[in-house]
DSSP file (Angstrom, degrees, kcal/mol; ACC not computed):
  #  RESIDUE AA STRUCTURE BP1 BP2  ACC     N-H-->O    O-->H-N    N-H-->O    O-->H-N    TCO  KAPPA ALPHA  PHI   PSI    X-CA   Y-CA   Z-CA
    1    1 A X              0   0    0      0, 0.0     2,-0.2     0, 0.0     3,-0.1   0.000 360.0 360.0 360.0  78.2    7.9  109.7   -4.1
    2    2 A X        -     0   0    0      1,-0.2     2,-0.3     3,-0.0     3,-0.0  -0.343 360.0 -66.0-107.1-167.4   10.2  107.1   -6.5
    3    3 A X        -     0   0    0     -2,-0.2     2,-0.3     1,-0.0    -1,-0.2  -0.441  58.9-110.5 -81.0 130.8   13.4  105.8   -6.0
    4    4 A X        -     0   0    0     -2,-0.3     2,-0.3     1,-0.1    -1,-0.0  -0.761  55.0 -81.5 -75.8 133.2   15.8  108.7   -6.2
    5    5 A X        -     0   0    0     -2,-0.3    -1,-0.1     1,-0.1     3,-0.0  -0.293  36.2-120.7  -0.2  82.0   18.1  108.2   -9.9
    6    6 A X        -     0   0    0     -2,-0.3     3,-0.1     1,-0.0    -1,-0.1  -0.086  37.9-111.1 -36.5 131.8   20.8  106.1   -9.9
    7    7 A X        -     0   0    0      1,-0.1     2,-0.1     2,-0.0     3,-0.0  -0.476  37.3 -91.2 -79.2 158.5   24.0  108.2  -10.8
    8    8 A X        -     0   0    0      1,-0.1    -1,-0.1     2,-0.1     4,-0.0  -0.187  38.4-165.8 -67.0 112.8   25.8  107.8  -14.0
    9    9 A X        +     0   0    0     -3,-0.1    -1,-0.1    -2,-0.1     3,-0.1   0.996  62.1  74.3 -92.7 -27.8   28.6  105.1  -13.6
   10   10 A X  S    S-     0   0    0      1,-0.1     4,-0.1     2,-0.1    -2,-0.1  -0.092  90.8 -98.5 -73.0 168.0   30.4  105.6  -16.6
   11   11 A X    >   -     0   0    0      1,-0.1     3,-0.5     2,-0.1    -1,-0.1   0.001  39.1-109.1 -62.2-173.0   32.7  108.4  -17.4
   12   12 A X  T 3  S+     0   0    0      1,-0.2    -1,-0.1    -3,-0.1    -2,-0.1   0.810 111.3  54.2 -93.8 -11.4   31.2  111.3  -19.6
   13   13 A X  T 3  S+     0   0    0      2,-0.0     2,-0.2    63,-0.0    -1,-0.2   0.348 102.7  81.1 -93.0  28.2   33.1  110.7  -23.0
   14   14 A X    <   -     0   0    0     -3,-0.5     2,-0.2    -4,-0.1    -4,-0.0  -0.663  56.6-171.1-117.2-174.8   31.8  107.1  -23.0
   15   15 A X        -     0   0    0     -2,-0.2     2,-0.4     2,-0.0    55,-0.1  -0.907   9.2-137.5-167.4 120.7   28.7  105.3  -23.9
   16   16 A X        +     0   0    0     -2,-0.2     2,-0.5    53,-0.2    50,-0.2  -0.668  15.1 178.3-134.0 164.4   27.2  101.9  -23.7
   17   17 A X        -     0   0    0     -2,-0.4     2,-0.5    48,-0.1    -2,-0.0  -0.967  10.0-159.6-141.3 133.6   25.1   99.0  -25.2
   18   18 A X        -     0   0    0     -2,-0.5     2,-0.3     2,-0.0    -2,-0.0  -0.857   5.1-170.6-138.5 128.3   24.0   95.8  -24.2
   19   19 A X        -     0   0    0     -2,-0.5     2,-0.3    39,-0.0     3,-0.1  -0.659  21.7-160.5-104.8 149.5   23.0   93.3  -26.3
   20   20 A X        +     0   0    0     -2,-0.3    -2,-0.0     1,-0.1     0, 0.0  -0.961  58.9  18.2-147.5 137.6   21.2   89.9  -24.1
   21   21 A X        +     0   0    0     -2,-0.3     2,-0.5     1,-0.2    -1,-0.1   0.839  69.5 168.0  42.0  59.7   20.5   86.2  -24.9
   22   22 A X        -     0   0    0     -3,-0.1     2,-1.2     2,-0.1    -1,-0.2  -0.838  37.4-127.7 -85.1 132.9   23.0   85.6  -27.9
   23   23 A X  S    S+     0   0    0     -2,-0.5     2,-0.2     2,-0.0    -1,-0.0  -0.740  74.4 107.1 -39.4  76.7   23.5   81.9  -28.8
   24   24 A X  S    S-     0   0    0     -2,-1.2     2,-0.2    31,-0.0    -2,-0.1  -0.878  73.9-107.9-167.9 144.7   26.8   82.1  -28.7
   25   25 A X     >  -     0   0    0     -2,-0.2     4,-0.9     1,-0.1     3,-0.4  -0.581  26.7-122.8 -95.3 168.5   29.6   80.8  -26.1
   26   26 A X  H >> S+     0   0    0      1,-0.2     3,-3.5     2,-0.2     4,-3.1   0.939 108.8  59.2 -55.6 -67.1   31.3   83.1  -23.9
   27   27 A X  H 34 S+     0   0    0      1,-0.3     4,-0.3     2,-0.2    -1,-0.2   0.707 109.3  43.8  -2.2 -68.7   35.0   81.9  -25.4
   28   28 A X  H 34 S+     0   0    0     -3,-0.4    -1,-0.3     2,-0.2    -2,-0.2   0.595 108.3  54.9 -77.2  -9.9   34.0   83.0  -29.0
   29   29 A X  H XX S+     0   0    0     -3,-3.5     4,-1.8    -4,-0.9     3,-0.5   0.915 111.0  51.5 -60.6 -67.4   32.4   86.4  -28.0
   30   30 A X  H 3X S+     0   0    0     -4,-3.1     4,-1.8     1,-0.3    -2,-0.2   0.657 106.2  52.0 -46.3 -18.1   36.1   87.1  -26.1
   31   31 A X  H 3> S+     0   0    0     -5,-0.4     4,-0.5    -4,-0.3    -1,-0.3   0.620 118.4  32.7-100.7  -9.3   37.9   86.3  -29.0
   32   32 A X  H X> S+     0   0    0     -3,-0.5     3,-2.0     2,-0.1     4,-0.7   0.925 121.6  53.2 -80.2 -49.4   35.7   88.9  -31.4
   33   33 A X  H >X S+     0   0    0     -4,-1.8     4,-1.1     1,-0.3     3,-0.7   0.885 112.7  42.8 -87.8 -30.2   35.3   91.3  -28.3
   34   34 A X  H 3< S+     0   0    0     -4,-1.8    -1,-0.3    -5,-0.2    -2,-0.1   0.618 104.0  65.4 -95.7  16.8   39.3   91.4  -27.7
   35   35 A X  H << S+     0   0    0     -3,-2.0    -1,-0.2    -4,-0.5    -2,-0.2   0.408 118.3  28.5 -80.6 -14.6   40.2   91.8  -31.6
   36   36 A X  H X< S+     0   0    0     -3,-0.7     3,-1.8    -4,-0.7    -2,-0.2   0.532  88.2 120.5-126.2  -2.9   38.6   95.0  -31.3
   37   37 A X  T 3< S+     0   0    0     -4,-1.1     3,-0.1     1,-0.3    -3,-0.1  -0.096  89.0  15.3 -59.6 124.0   39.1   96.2  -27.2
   38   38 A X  T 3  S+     0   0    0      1,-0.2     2,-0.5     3,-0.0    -1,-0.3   0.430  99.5 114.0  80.8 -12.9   41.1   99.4  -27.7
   39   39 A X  S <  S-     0   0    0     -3,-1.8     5,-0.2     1,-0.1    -1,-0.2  -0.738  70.7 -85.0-115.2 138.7   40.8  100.3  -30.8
   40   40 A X    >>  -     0   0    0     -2,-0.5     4,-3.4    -3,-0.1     3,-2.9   0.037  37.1-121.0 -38.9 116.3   39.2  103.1  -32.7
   41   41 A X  H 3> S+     0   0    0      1,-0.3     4,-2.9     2,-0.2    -1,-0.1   0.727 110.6  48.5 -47.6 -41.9   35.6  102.9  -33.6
   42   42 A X  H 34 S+     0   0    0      2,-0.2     4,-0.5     1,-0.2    -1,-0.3   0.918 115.4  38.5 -69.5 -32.4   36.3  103.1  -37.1
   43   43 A X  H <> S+     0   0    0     -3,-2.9     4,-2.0     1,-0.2    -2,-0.2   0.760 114.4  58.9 -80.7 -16.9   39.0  100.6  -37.5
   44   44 A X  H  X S+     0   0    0     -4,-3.4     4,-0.9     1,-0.2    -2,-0.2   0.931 109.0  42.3 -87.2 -20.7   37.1   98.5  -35.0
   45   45 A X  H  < S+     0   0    0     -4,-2.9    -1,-0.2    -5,-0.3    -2,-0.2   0.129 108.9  58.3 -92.2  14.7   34.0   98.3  -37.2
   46   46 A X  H  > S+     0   0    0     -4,-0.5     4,-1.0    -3,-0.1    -2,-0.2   0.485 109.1  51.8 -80.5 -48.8   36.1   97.8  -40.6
   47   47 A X  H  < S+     0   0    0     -4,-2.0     3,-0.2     1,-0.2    -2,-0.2   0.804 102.8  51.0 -88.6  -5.3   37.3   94.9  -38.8
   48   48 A X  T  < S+     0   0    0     -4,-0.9     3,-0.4     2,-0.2    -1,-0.2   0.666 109.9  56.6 -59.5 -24.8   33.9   93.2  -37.7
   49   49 A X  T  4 S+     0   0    0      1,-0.3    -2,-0.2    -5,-0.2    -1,-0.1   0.753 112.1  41.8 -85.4 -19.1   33.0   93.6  -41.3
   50   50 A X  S  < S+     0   0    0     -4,-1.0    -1,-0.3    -3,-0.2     2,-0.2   0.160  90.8 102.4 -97.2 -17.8   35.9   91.7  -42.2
   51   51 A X        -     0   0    0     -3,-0.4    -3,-0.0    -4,-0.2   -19,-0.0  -0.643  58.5-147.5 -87.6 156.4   35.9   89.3  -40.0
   52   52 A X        +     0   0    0     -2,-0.2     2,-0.5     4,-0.1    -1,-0.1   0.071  59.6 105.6-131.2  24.5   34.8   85.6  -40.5
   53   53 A X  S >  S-     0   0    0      1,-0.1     3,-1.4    -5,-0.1     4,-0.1  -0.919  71.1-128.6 -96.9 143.8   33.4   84.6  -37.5
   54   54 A X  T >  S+     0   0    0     -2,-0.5     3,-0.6     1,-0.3     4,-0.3   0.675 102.3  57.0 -61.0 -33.3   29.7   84.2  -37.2
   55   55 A X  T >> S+     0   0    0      1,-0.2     4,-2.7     2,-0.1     3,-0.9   0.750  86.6  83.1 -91.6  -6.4   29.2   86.3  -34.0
   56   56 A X  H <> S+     0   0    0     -3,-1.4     4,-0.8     1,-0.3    -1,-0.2   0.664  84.1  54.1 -70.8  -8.4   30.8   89.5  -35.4
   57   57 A X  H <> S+     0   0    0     -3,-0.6     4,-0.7     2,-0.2    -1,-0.3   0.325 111.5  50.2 -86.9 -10.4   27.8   90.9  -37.3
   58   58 A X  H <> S+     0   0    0     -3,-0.9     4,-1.4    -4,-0.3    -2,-0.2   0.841 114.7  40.3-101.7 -26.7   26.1   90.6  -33.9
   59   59 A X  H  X S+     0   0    0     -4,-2.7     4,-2.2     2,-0.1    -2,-0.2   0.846 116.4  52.3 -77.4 -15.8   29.0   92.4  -32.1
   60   60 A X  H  X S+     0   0    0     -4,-0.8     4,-3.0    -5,-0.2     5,-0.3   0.980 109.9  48.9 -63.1 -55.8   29.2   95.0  -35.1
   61   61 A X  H >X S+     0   0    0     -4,-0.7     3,-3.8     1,-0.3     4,-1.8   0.940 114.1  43.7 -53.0 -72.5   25.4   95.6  -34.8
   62   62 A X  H >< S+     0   0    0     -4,-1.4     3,-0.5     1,-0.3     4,-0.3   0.828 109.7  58.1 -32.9 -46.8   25.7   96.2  -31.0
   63   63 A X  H 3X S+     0   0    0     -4,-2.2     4,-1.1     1,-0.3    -1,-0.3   0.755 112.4  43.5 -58.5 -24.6   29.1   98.5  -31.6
   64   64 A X  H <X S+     0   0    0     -3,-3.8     4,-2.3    -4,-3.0    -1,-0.3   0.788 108.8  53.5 -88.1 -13.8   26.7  100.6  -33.8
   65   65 A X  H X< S+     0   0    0     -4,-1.8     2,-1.3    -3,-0.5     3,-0.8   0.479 109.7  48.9 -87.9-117.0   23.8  100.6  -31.2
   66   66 A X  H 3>>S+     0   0    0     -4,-0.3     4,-1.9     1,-0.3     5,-0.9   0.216 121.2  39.1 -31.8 -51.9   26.5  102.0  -28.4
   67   67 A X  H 3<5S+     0   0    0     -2,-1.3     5,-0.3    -4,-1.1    -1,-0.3   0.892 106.6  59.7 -34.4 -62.5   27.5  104.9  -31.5
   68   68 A X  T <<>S+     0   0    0     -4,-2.3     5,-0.5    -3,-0.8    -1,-0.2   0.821 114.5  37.3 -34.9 -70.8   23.9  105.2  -32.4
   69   69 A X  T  45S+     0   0    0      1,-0.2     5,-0.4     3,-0.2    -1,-0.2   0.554 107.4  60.1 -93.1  11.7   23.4  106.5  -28.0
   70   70 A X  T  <5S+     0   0    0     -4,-1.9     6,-2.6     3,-0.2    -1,-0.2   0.468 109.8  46.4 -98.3 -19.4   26.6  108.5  -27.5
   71   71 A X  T   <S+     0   0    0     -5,-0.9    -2,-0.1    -4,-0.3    -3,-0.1   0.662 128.5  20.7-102.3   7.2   25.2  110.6  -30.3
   72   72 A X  T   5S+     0   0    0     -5,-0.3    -3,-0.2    -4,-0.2     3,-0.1   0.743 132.3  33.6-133.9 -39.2   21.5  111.0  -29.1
   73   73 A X  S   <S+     0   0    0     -5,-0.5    -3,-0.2     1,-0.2    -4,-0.1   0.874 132.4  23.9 -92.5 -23.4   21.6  110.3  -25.5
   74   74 A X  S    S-     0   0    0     -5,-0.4    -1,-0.2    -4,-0.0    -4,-0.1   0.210  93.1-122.5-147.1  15.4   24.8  111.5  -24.3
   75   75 A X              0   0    0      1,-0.1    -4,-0.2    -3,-0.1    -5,-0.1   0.828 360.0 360.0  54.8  53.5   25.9  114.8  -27.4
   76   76 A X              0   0    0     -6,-2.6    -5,-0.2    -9,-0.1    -1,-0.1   0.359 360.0 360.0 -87.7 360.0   29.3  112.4  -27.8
């Protein structure tokens, strides 16, 4: 007798990750997270790799964990 499932809030061709208690201020996250908003997984992870701010190997890492469960949790 649990708690019934919460339903799935995102759509079905998406996927998600969430990375918690980075050192880093919001400001400089936004400026990584909206260099790569919209854009295609490969070109957005050529440009984390490339890029030369210090928090973009921690949003690349995250970009791979969200990859990493749409192909094992969710057959993306």
């Amino acid at each position: 007798m649990g708690k019934a499932k919460a339903p799935r809030r995102l759509a079905d061709n998406e996927a998600r990750a969430v990375l918690r208690t980075i050192r880093v201020s919001p400001q400089k996250l936004n400026l990584v997270a909206a260099m790569i908003r919209g854009k295609k997984v490969a070109t957005a992870l050529n440009d984390l790799e490339f890029s030369r701010k210090r928090i973009s190997g921690t949003v690349k890492k995250t970009l791979e964990s969200a990859i990493a469960n749409a192909e094992n949790n969710h057959d993306l």
